[in-house]
N, C-alpha and C positions, 0 to 999 in steps of 0.2 A: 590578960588580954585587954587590950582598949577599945573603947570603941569613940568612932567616928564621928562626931556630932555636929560634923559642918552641913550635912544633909538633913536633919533632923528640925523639923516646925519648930516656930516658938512661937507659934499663935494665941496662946494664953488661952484656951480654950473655943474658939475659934474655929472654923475648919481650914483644911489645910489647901494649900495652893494648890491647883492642878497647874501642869505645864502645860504650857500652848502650843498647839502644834505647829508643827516647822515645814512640811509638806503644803503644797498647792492644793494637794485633795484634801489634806486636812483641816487645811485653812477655809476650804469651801465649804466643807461636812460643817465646820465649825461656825460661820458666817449664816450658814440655812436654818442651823438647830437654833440659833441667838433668836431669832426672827418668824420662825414656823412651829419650833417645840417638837419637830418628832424624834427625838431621841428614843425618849420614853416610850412614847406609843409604838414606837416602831421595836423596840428591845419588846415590850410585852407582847407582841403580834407575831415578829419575826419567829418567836419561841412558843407562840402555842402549840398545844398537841395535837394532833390529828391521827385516830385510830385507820387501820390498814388491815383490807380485805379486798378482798379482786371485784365484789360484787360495787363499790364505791366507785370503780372506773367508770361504772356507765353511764352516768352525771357530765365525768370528765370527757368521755366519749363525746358527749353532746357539746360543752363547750370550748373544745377544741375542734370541732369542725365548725363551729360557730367564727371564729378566728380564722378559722380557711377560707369559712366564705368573704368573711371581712377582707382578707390579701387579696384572693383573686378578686371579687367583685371591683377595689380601688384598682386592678391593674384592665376588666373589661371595659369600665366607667370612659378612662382615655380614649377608646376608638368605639363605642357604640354612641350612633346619632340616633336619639329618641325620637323619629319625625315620620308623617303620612305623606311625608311629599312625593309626588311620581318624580323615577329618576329611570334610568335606561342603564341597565347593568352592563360595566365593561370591563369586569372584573379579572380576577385567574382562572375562576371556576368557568370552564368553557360553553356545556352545555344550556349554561344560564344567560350565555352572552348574548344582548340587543333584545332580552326579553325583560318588561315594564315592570318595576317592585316599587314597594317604599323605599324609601331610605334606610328605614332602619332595617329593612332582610338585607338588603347590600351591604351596612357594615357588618350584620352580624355573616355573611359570606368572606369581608373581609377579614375578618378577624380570625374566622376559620380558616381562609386557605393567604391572604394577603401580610398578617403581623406573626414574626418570629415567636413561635411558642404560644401564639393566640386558643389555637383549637385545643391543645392540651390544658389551656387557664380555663376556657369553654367548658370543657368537662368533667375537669375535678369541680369547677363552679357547683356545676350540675350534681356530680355524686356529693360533694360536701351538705347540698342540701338535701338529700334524700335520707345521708348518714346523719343529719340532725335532727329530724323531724324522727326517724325511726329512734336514734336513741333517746330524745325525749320523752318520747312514747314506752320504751321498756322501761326505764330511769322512775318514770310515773309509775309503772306496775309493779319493779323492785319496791318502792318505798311504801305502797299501800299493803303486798303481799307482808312487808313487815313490821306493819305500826309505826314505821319513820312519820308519817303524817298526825300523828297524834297530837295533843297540845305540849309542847309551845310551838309546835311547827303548824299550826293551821294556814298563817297565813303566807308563809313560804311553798304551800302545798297550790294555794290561791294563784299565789306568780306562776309557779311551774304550769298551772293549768292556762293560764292567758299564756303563759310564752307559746305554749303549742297550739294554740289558735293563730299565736299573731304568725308563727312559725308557716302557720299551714296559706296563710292567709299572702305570704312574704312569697311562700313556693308558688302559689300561683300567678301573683305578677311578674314574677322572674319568665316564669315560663310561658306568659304571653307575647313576652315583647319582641321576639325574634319575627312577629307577623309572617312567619310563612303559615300553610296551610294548616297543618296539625293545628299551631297556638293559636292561629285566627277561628279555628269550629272551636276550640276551647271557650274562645272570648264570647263568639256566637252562640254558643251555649247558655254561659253566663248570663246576657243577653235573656235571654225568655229565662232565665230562672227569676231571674229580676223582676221581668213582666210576669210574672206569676204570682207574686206577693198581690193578693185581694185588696184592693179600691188605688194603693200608691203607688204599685209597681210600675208602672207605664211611665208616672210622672218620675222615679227615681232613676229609673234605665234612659228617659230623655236628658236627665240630668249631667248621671256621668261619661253618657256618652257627646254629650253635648249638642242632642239633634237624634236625628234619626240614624237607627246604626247604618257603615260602622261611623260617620263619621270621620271627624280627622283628629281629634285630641286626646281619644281613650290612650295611644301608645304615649305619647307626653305626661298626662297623668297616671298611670301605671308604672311608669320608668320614678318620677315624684316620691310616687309610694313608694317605690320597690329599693330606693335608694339613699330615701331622704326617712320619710316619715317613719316607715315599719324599723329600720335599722334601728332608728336615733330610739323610738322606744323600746325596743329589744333591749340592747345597750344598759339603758337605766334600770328596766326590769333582774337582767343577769346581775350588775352591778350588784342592786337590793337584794335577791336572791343570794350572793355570797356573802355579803355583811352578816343579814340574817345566819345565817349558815354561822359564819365565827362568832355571832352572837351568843345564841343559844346553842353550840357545841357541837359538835359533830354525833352522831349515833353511833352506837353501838356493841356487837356482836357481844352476849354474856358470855363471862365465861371466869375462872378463878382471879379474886383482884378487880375485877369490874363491874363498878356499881353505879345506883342511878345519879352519883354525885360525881362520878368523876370520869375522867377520859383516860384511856391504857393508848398508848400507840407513840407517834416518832413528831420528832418537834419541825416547824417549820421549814427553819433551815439549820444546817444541809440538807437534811433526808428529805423531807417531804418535796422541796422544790423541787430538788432533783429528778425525784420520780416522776411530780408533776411536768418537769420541764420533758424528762426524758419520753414521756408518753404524746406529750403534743407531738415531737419528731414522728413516734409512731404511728400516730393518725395523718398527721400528713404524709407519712410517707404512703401508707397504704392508700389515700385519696391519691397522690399521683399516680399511683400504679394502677387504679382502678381508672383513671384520668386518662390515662396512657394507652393501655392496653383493652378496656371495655367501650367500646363505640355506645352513646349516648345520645339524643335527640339531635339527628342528623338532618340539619334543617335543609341543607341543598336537597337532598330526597324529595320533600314533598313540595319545593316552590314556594312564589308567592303567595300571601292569601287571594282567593278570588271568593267573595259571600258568595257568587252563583254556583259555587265549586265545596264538595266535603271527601277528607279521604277516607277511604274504604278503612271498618276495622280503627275508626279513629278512638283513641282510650287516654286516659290522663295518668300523670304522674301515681305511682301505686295513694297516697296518702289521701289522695282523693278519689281512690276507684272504689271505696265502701258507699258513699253518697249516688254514684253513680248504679252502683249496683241494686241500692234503694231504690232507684230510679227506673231499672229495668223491669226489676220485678213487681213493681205499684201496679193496681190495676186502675182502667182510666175512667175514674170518677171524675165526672167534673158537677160544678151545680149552677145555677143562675138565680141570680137576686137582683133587682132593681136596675135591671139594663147591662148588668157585670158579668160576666164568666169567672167563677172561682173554681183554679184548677188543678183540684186536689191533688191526682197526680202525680202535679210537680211541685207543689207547692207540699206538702207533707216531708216526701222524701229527703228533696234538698235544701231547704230553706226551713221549715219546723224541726223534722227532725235529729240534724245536726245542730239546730239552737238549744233543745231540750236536752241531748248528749250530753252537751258543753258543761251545761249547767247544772247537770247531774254527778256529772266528775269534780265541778268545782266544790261544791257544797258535801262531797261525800265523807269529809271529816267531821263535817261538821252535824251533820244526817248520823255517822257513827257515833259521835260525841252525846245524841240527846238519846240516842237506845239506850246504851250502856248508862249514860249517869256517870262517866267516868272525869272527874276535874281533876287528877294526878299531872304533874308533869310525867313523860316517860323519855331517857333517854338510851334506856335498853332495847335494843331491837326483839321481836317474835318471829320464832319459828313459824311458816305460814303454818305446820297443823297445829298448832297450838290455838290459831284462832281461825275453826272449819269453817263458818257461817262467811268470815269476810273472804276467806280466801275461795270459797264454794263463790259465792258474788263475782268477782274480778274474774275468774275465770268462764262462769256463767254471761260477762258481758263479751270477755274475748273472743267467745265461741258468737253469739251476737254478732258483730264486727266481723269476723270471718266468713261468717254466712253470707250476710252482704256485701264481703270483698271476691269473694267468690263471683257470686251473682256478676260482678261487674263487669267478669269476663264469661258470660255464658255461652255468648257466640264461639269464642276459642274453645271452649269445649266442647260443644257440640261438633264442632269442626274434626276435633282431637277425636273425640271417642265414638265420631258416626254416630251420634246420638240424634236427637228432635230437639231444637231449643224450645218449645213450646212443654215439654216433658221434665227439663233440666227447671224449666224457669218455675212449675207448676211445684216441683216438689224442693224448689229453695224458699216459696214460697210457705211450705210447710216447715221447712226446717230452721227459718229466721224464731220461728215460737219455737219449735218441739225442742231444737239442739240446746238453745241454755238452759232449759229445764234439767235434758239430760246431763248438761254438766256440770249441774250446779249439786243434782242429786247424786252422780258418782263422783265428785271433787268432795263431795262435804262427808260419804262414807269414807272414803280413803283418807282423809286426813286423821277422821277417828278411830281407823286402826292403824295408824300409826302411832297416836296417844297410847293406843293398847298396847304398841309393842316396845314403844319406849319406856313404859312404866313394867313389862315384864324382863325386859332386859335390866333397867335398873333395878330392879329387886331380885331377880335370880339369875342376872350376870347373862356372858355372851357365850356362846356353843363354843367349846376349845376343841374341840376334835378328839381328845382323849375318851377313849371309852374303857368303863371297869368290869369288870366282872364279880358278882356277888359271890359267895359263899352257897348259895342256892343256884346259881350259875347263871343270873339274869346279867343282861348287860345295859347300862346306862353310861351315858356322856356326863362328863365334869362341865361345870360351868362354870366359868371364871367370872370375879368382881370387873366393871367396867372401870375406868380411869377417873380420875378425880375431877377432870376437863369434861368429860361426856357427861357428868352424871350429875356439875351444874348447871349444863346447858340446860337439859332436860330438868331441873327441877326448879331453873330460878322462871318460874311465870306462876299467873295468880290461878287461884280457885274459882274459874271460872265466874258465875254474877258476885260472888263475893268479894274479891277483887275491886268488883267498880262500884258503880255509887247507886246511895239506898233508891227503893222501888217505890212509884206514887202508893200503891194501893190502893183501897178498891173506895169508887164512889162514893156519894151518897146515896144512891139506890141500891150500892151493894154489886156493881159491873167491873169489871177490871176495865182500865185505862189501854188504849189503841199501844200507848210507848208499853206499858206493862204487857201484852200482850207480844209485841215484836221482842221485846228483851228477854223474853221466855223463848222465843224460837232462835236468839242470837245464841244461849247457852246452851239451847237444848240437843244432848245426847253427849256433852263434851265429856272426856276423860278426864276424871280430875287425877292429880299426881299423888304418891302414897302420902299419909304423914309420916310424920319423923320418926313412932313408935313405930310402922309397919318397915319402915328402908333401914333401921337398926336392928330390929329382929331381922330379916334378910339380911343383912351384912353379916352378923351374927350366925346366921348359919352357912354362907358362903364359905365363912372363916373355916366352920369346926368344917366343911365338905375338903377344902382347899386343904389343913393340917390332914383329916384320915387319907385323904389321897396319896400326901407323902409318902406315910407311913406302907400303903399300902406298895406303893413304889419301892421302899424300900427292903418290903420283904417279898420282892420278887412277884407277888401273887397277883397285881395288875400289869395290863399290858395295854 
């Protein structure tokens, strides 16, 4: 047989010609690569792994209504005018006709009842931010409940925590700017939270509001923000946030085959876009549905703003009714110093104590990082009971946070349950302390018998339902070995303080150290997993239980 040699290099060692491509796309693909270099970068990127678990969506949750708001916000931007100016509505909406607004309630009336499909961009606007702020919220409780925050993620933990400040921060100028009456006692509110900041608040709230409220320029700067300044840094923050993310890898779930070196799961593209692409369709689609069919801050209702005017039952967006809740149930200390009124308050609840929040949540890696001693990279995620003390914590603030969001609607309760709000408010007042005590102390037992029951399951197997009968006519259940997948879940995590890193020890007086003291209570009462001699003698006898069963199967005499 011959072979062909009119195809065949003769580069002399050399490499060999690539052909050029003959397509107009390929001739571009090929023009950009000459000149930019992403071939490369983009072949290694395109093909990275990304492990897959349902619990990773809620991340995605979060930045894909992030992108909702980005569509609809550029498609409200077109017809809402940012402006104080008195105009005389002559709009569609009838009841509102030849009655005095701003400018900007009449376009947002226009946009409502005036532009095709306006009211429906209106309120997925609305639900897309309510569905961001909430999933970054659980997003942040998924990753702490499983060690995702650990080192090298500290300072991706940092971003996550600013985006949902700026998050929250973004949701309320959004929802000022329609100046009817609800977002105008919002703003007015705002307003004396500002004058409540001790010695500068006065001078800060003349500042942004430019004079004495309301002024005419807070909706111009608010619109600013709400569309220029907080976006553009979002933007960059998510941007870094996902770099970081394909930097240091993605986490994840143990289990046979995956270790703290390497990634199990599905590459880039196809798979992973895909899913990724096919889930943005699914968040938006469920925000138009919810856009469509759930009625949201129905500004014709409540009118223009008038300051001499507040509406009944007026309440904020949920993400801010914990603050306000702070707020109901503060009692009213105030103090005087040097000609000033400091008014505690208001100043505590809404302005201290959402600053101290912030910056508790940010640093809690890092606060986790110096108890333990632990300088490991980790990029295996933890079972929350695996580690009781953090996951007792997180749910101990939750219950926090609920207490106070509660609080916020006390008045609807009382309403609801023919109660006294002075009774309701008396005993949220007790249960803002008492409830994360108590959840912290039933969250951190239950986690530890769940250690107990994971470590009796993997060492004498799981209930099969079979039961035998002895020779002496007692009867007992078989218990079958667990699977090879359960039985690394539960056993690849560390032995509790031995796991992390060495302990100061004790002074030179001979005291233990405040971190040596908290790192004893971080361990203390955990389950540690068997050793290797204890789970091989129980395999060991599971075996010989599992072969006499047979047997006994076989001669009839079990049932």
């Amino acid at each position: 047989m011959s072979t062909d040699t009119s195809k065949v290099a003769s580069s002399n060692g050399t490499t060999a010609a690539v052909a050029a491509p003959t397509t107009r796309i390929g001739k571009l693909a090929d023009w950009s690569d000459a000149r930019l270099g992403l071939a490369a970068a983009g072949k290694k990127n395109l093909r990275k792994i990304f492990p897959d678990h349902w619990s990773f969506m809620l991340g995605e949750i979060a930045l894909w209504s992030f992108v909702v708001l980005l569509l609809s916000g550029v498609f409200l931007t077109l017809w809402f005018k940012p402006s104080m100016s008195d105009v005389v509505y002559q709009g569609p909406y009838l009841p509102l006709r030849g009655v005095s607004m701003s400018e900007a309630y009449a376009s947002t009336l226009n946009i409502s009842f005036g532009v095709r499909g306006g009211l429906l961009l209106r309120q997925m606007h609305h639900w897309a931010a309510m569905l961001f702020i909430a999933a970054m919220m659980v997003h942040m409780t998924r990753v702490f409940l499983t060690g995702a925050h650990r080192k090298p993620r500290e300072l991706n933990w940092v971003i996550g925590s600013v985006l949902l400040i700026l998050g929250t921060i973004e949701g309320f100028t959004g929802y000022s700017l329609p100046d009817d009456l609800l977002s105008g006692t919002g703003v007015r509110a705002a307003d004396g939270f500002i004058q409540a900041i001790p010695i500068v608040g006065t001078y800060v709230g003349f500042f942004l509001f430019g004079g004495e409220f309301p002024g005419d320029a807070i909706i111009p700067r608010l619109y600013t923000m709400h569309v220029l300044l907080i976006p553009g840094i979002l933007l960059g923050l998510i941007a870094a946030h996902m770099l970081l993310l394909v930097y240091h890898k993605h986490t994840q779930w143990a289990g046979p085959g995956r270790k703290e070196t390497n990634v199990v799961g599905y590459p880039m593209l196809p798979v992973y876009a895909a899913k990724a692409g096919g889930f943005f369709f699914i968040t938006f689609g469920v925000t138009a549905l919810m856009g469509a069919l759930l009625s949201i801050n129905a500004v014709w209702k409540f009118g223009p703003y008038d300051p001499t005017k507040v509406t009944a039952g007026a309440q904020p967006d949920w993400y801010m009714g914990w603050p306000d809740g702070a707020l109901r149930i503060m009692p009213g200390w105030e103090s005087h110093f040097w000609g000033t009124t400091w008014s505690w308050n208001i100043f505590i609840p809404v302005i201290l104590m959402p600053m101290l929040s912030w910056v508790l949540v940010t640093i809690l890696p890092f606060l986790e990082n110096w108890i333990t001693g632990d300088k490991r990279e980790h990029h295996l995620l933890q079972r929350p009971r695996n580690a009781p003390t953090r996951t007792a914590f997180i749910v101990s603030l939750m219950t926090w946070y609920a207490m106070f969001w509660l609080a916020g609607g006390n008045d609807i309760i009382a309403i609801k349950l023919h109660s006294s709000i002075n009774h309701i408010t008396y005993a949220l007042r007790v249960l803002v302390f008492v409830g994360p005590a108590i959840a912290f102390f039933i969250t951190r037992r239950w986690c530890i018998a769940l250690q107990r029951h994971d470590n009796e399951v993997l060492l004498h197997g799981y209930e099969s339902g079979v039961i035998m009968r002895s020779a002496q006519g007692g009867y007992s259940e078989i218990h079958k070995p667990i699977g090879e997948s359960k039985a690394y879940a539960i056993t690849v995590r560390d032995r509790g303080a031995e796991g992390a890193g060495e302990a100061d020890g004790p002074t030179a007086d001979g005291k233990t150290t405040l971190r040596d003291r908290l790192r004893t209570l971080y361990y203390e009462d955990d389950v540690q997993k068997p050793t290797l001699e204890e789970y091989e003698e129980a395999q060991a006898h599971l075996a010989h239980a599992d072969h006499a069963e047979g047997h006994e199967l076989e001669g009839g005499n079990g049932h």
